[in-house]
C-alpha positions as CSV (number, residue, x, y, z in Angstrom):
1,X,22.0,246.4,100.0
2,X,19.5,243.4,100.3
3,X,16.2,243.4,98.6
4,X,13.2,243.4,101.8
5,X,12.3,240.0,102.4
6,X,8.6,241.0,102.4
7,X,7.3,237.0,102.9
8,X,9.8,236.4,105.4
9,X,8.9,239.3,107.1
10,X,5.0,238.3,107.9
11,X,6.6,234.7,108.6
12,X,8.0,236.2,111.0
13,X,5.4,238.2,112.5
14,X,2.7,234.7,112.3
15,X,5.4,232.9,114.2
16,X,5.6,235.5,116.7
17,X,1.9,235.1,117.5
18,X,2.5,231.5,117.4
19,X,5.0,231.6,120.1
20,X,2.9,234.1,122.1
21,X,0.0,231.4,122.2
22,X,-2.2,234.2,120.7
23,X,-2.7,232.3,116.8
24,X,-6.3,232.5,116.0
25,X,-7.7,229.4,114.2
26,X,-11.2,228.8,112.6
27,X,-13.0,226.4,113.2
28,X,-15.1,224.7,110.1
29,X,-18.8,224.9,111.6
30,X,-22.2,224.2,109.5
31,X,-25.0,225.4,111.1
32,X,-27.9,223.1,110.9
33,X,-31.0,225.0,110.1
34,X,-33.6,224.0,113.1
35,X,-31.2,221.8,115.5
36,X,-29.0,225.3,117.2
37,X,-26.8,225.0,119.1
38,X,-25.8,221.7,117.1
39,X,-23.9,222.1,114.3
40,X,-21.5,219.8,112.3
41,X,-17.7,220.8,112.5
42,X,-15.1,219.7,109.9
43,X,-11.7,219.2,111.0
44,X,-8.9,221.1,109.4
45,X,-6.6,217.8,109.6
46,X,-9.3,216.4,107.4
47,X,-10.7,214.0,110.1
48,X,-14.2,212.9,110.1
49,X,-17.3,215.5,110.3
50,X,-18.8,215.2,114.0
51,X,-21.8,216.9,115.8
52,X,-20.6,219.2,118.2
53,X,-23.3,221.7,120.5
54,X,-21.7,225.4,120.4
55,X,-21.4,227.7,123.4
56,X,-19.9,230.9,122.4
57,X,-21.9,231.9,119.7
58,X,-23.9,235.7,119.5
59,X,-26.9,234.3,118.3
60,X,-28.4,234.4,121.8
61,X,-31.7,233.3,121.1
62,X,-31.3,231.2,118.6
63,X,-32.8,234.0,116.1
64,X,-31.4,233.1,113.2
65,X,-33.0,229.7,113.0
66,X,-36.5,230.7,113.8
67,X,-39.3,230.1,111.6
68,X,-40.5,233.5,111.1
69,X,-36.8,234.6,110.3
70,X,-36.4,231.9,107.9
71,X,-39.9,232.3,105.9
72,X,-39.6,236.4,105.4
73,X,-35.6,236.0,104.4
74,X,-36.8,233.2,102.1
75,X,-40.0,235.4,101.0
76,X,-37.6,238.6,100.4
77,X,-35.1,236.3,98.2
78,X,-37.9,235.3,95.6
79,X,-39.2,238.2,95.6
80,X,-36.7,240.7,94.8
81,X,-33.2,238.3,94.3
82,X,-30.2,238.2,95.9
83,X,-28.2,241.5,96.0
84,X,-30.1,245.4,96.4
85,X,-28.2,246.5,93.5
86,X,-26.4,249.1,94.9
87,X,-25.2,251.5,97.3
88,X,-28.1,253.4,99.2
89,X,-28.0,256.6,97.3
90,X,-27.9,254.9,93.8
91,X,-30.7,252.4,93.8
92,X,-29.7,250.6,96.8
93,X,-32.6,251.3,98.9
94,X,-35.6,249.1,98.8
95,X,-38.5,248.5,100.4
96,X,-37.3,246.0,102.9
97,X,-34.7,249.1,104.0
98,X,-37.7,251.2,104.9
99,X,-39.6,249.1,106.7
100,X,-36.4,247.7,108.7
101,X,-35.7,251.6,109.9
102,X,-39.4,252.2,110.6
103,X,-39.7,249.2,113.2
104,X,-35.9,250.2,114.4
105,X,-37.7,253.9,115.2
106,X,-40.5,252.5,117.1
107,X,-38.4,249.9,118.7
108,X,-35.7,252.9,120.4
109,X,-39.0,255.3,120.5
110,X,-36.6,257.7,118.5
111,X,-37.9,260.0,115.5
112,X,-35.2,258.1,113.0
113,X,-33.0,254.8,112.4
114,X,-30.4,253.9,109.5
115,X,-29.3,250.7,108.6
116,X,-25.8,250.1,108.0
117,X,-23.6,247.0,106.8
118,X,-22.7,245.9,110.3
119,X,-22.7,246.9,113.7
120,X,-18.5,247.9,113.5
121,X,-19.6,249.9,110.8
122,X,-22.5,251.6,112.5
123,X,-20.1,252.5,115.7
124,X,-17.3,253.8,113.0
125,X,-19.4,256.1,110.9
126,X,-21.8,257.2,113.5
127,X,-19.1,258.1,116.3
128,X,-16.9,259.5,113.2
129,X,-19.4,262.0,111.5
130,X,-20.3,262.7,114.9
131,X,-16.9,264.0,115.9
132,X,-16.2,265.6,112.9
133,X,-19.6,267.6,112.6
134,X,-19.6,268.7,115.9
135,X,-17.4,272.2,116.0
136,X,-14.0,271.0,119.1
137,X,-15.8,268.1,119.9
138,X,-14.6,266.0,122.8
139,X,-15.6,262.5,123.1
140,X,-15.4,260.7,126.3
141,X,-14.9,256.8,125.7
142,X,-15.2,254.1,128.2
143,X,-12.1,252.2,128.3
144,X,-13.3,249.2,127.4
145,X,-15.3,250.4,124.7
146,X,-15.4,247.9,121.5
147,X,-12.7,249.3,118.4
148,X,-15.6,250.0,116.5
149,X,-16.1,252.4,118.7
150,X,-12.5,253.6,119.0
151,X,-12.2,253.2,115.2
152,X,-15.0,255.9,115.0
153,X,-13.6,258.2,117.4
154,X,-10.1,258.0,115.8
155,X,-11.3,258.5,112.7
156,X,-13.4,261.8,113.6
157,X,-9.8,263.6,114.7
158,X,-11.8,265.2,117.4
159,X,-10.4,265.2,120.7
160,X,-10.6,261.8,122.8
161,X,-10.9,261.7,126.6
162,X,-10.6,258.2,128.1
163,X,-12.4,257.2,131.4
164,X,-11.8,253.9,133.3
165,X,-14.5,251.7,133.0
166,X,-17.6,253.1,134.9
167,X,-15.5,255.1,137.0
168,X,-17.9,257.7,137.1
169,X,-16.3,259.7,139.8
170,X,-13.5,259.8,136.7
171,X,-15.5,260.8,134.1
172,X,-16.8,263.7,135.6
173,X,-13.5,264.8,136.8
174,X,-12.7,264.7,132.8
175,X,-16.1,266.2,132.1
176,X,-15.2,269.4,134.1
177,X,-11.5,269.9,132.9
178,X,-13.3,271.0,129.6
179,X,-16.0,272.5,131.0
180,X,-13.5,274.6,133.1
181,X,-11.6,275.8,129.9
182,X,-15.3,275.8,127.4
183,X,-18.2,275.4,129.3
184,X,-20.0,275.4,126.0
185,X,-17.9,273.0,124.0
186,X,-19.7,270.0,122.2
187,X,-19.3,266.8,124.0
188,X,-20.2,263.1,123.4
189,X,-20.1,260.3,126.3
190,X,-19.5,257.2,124.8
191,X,-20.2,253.8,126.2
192,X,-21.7,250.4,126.2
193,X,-24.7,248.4,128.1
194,X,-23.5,245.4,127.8
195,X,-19.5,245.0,127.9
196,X,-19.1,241.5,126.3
197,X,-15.8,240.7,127.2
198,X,-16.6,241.2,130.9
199,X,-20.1,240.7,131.2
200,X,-20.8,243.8,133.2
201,X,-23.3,246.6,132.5
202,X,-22.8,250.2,132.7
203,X,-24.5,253.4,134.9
204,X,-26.4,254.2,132.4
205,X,-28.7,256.4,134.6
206,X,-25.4,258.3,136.4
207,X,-24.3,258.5,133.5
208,X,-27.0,260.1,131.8
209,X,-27.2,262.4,135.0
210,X,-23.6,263.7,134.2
211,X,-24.2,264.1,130.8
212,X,-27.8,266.5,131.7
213,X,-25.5,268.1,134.3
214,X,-22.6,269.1,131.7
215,X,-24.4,269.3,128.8
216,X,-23.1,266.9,126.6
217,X,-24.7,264.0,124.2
218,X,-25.3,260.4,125.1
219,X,-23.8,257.0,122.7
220,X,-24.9,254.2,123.7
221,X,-23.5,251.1,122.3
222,X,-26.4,248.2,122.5
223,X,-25.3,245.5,120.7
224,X,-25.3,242.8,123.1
225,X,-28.6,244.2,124.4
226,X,-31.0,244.5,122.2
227,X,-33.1,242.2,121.6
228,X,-32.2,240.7,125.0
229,X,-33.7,243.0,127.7
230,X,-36.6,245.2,127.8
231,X,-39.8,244.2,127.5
232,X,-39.7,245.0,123.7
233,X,-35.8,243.8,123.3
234,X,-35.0,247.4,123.1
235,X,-32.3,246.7,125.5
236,X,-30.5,247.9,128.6
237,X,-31.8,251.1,128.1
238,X,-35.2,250.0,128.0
239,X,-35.2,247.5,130.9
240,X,-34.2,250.4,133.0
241,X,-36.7,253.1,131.5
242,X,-33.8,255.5,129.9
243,X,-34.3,255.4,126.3
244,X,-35.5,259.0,126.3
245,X,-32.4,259.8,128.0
246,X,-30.0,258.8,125.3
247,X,-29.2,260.9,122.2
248,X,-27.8,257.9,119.9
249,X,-28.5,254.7,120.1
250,X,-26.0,251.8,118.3
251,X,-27.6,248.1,117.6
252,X,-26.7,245.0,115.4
253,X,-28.8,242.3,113.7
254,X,-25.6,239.9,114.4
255,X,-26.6,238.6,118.0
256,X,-29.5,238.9,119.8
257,X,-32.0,239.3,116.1
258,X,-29.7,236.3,114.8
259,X,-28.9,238.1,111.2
260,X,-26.3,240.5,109.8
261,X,-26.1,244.4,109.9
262,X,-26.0,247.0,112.6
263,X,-28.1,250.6,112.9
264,X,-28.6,253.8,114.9
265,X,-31.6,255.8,116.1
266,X,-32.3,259.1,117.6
267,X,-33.7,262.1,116.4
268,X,-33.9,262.9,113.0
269,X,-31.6,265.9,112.7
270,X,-28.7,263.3,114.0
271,X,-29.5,260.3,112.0
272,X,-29.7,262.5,108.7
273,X,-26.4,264.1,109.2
274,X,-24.8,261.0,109.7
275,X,-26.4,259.5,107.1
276,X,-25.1,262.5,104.8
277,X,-21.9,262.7,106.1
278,X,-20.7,259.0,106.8
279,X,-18.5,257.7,104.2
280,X,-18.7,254.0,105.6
281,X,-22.8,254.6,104.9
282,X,-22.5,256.3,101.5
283,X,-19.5,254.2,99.8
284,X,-20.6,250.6,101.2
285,X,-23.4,248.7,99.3
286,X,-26.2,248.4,101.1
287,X,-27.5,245.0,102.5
288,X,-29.2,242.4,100.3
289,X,-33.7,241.9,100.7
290,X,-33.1,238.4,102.7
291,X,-31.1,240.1,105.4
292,X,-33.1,243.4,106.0
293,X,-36.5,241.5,105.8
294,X,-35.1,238.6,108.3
295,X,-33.6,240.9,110.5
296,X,-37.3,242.8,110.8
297,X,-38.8,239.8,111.2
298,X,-36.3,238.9,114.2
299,X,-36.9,242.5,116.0
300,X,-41.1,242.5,115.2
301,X,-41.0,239.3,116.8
302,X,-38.8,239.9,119.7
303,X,-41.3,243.2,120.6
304,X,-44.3,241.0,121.6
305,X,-42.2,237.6,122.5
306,X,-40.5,237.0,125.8
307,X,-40.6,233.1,125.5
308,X,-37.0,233.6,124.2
309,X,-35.9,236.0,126.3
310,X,-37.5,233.3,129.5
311,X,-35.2,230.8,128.0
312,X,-32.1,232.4,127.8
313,X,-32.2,233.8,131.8
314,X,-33.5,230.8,132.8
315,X,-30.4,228.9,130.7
316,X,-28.2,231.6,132.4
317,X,-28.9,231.2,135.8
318,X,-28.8,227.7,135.8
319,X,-25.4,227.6,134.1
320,X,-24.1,230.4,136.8
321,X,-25.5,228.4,139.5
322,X,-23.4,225.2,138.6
323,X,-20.5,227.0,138.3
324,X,-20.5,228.9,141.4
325,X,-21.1,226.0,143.3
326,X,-18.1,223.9,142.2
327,X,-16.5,227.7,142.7
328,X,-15.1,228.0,139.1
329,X,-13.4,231.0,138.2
330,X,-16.1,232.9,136.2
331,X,-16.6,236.9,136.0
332,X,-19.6,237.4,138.4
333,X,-21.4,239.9,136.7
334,X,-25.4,240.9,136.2
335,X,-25.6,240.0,131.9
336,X,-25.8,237.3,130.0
337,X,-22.3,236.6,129.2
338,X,-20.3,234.2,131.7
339,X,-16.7,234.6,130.8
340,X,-14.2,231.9,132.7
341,X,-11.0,233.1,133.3
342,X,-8.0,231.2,132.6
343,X,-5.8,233.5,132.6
344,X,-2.4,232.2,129.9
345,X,-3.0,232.1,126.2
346,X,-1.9,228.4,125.4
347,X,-3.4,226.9,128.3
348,X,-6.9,228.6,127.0
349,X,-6.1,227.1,123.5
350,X,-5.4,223.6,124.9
351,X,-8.6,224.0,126.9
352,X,-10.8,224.4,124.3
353,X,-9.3,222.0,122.5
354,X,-9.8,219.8,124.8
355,X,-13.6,220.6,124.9
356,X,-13.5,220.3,121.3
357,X,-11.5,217.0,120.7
358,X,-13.0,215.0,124.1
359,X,-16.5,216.1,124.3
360,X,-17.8,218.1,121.2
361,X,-18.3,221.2,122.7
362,X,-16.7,224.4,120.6
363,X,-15.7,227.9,122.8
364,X,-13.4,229.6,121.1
365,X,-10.0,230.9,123.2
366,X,-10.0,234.5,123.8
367,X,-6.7,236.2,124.4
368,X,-4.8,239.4,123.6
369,X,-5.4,242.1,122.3
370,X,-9.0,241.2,122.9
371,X,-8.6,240.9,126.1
372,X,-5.8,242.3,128.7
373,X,-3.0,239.8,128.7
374,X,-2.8,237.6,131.8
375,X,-7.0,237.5,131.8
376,X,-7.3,234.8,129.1
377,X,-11.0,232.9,128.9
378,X,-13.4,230.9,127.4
379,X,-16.3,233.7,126.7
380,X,-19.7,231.4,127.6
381,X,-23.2,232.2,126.4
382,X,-26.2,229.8,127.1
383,X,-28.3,230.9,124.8
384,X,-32.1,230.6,124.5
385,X,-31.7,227.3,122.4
386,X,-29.6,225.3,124.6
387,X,-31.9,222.7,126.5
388,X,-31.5,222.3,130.4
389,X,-29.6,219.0,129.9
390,X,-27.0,221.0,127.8
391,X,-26.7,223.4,130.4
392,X,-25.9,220.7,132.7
393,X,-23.3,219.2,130.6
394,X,-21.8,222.1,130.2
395,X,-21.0,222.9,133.5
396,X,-20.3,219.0,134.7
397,X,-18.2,218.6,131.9
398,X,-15.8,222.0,133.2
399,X,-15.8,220.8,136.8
400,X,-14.6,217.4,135.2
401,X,-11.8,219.2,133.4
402,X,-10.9,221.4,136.6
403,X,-10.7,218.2,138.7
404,X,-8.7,216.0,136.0
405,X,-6.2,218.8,134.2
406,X,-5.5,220.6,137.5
407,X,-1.9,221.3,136.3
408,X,-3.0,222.6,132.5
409,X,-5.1,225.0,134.2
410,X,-2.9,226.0,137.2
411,X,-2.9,230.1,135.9
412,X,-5.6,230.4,137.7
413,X,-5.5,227.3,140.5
């Protein structure tokens, strides 16, 4: 018998993704504190460093260049050092925690917020400890909801009840085959604002209605809208008047706030038991002064300032406007997010390599799994800190491409 060929095995399996078009390569970026969306990029082939202007990152405002971010996370780093020492429980939790949680409370209007690592790792333990706590839970998940979310939900072992993506009709046809079995069985609808792949937002008021009408508790997944809409930045939820409505609330600091972590409010009862119960939360060192008292910086500015905010939906309609009037293939939809189908794996690659190579603009590819094979696209984001002429570029510069490499973008021709 042969021994396992353990590297030729993964060889194997990177080739595979090779051949598939679906390889994932970084790209060498160094943010240039004050010039966003600029940023120098280093080649991997060792070529020359060159300025290139980015236009798929999270950091929709431009956040985590701003001057109040920059002086508290600086401030917070002299002051108490670089790490928090340790896990929350065992002299992790500092000052700069507290604070952070308190703003995070008033932002959501909610009794309690907890901090955690990163948004993933909020969606994981929250939805987790959630399922398991709850006695025959069933969670109802979106079915594009983010694998944080699904991570979570696996995780908790409790039951899992998929509905197709703001198919409400759907989910209460799922809601009432438990009910019709339990009517008093715990429930959790899970779902997103903001889905970032697609751009689109969800019901949240029907489905706020369905949960009221069947009982069950509301997860709402903000992470590409806070910050973004509301007249605080508390998000979708906000802008719409439902924060009341929801039970738990999911955030990051990683887009909109421009920093690093993710969080949770609602009332107090909830966040405590997940804050008990969550191994992700209890096991994880917590996050370091710089990034806690940045990222409250970020949110207390984004409460009172809508000069960002302006910005970005004036970037966004501009940048929709160009490209529905050369009639590119973008995802109409009502966010932020303006993905542009192209709809094969290596002819997404080439394109933004083209955009990269020919006219120093970085998007990075996005293919399977993240997105449904066939649906390939550039994921776009004008962003508070690109300037009107970039906008214009921008679009100009894909109608160019369209018009020159017809036949590397026939998918979707």
């Amino acid at each position: 018998m042969l021994d396992f060929d353990y590297l030729g095995h993964f060889e194997e399996c990177i080739e595979g993704v090779k051949k598939e078009g679906r390889y994932r390569s970084f790209a060498n970026l160094e943010r240039i504190a004050g010039q966003f969306p600029k940023a120098i990029y280093r080649p991997a082939d060792g070529g020359a460093s060159r300025e290139v202007t980015i236009w798929c990152s999270n950091d929709y405002l431009g956040m985590g260049q701003h001057p109040v971010v920059v002086k508290a996370a600086k401030e917070a780093l002299e002051n108490s050092g670089a790490g928090a020492g340790g896990t929350r429980n065992i002299s992790g939790t500092t000052r700069y925690h507290v604070e952070l949680e308190e703003s995070l409370a008033d932002l959501h209007q909610k009794e309690a917020a907890l901090v955690f690592s990163s948004g993933y790792v909020a969606n994981e333990g929250a939805l987790g400890t959630l399922g398991k706590m709850l006695p025959e839970c069933v969670i109802f998940s979106d079915e594009m909801n983010h694998a944080s979310m699904i991570h979570g939900m696996r995780d908790s072992r409790a039951e899992k009840k998929i509905f197709r993506h703001n198919d409400l009709a759907h989910l209460e046809e799922l809601l009432q085959s438990v009910d019709a079995l339990n009517p008093g069985r715990p429930k959790v609808i899970a779902f997103e604002s903001v889905y970032s792949m697609d751009g689109d937002i969800a019901p949240i008021k029907e489905i706020c209605d369905l949960a009221d009408k069947y009982n069950a508790m509301t997860y709402l997944d903000e992470v590409h809208g806070v910050g973004l809409y509301g007249a605080r930045g508390g998000g979708v939820a906000e802008e719409r008047g439902l924060m009341g409505r929801i039970d738990v609330i999911e955030g990051t600091f990683g887009k909109a706030y421009g920093c690093m972590g993710g969080f949770i409010t609602g009332q107090a009862a909830v966040v405590d038991v997940i804050r008990s119960f969550a191994s992700s939360f209890i096991f994880t060192t917590s996050l370091p002064p710089a990034v806690l008292a940045g990222a409250r910086a970020a949110v207390e500015h984004l409460k009172v300032s809508d000069i960002e905010r302006a910005k970005m939906r004036r970037n966004v309609k501009l940048f929709k406007d160009m490209l529905e009037a050369e009639n590119l293939p973008y995802m109409r939809a009502e966010s932020h997010i303006v993905p542009l189908i192209v709809g094969e794996p290596n002819c997404c690659r080439e394109v933004s390599q083209i955009l990269m190579n020919e006219h120093n603009i970085y998007v990075q590819p996005i293919n399977y799994p993240t997105v449904p094979k066939g649906t390939e696209r550039l994921r776009l984001t004008a962003s508070a800190a690109h300037s009107i002429d970039d906008v214009k570029h921008m679009a100009n510069t894909l109608q160019y491409m369209w018009e020159t490499h017809h036949a590397l973008m026939k998918a979707v021709a």
